[in-house]
N, C-alpha and C positions, 0 to 999 in steps of 0.2 A: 152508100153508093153516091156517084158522085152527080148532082142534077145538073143537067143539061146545059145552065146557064152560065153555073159557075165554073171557076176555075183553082179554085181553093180546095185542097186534099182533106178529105177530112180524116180522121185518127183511123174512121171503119178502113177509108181507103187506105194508110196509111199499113194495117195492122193486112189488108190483103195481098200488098206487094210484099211487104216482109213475108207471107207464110209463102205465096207462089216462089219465093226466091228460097226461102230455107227447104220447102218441100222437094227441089226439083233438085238444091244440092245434097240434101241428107235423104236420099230414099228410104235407107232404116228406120227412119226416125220421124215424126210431124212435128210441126210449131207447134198444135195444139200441147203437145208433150212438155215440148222445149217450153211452152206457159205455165204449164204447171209445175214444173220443175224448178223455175225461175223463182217460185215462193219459198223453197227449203234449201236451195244453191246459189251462192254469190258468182259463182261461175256462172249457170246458166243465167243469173239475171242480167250480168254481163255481157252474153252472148246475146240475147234478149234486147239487147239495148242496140247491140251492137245492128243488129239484125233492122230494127224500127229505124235506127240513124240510114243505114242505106238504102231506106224506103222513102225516109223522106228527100233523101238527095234524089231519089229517084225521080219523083212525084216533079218534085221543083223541075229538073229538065227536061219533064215532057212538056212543064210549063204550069203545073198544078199548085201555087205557091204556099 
């Protein structure tokens, strides 16, 4: 979680915007899955990455650098 003072995302926060955003587009499916998945599939680790890269752009322009 992110303390109050700062302004730096950390990886937990990082790993909870990527699941609210995977969650909300894949209703079939959870992040949690798409992480374990990501261990035996280069596709999902792909997706995976793909997923955390848009979190942290995310982070960045709320301003969370």
């Amino acid at each position: 979680m992110m303390d109050t003072g700062s302004v730096i995302a950390t990886e937990a926060d990082i790993e909870e915007i990527a699941r609210e955003g995977y969650d909300r587009c894949h209703p079939d499916d959870s992040f949690a899955d798409l992480v374990h998945r990501s261990a035996f599939s280069k596709e999902d680790r792909y997706l995976l990455r793909q997923w955390l890269d848009y979190a942290r752009v995310k982070a960045r322009a709320a301003g969370k650098p």
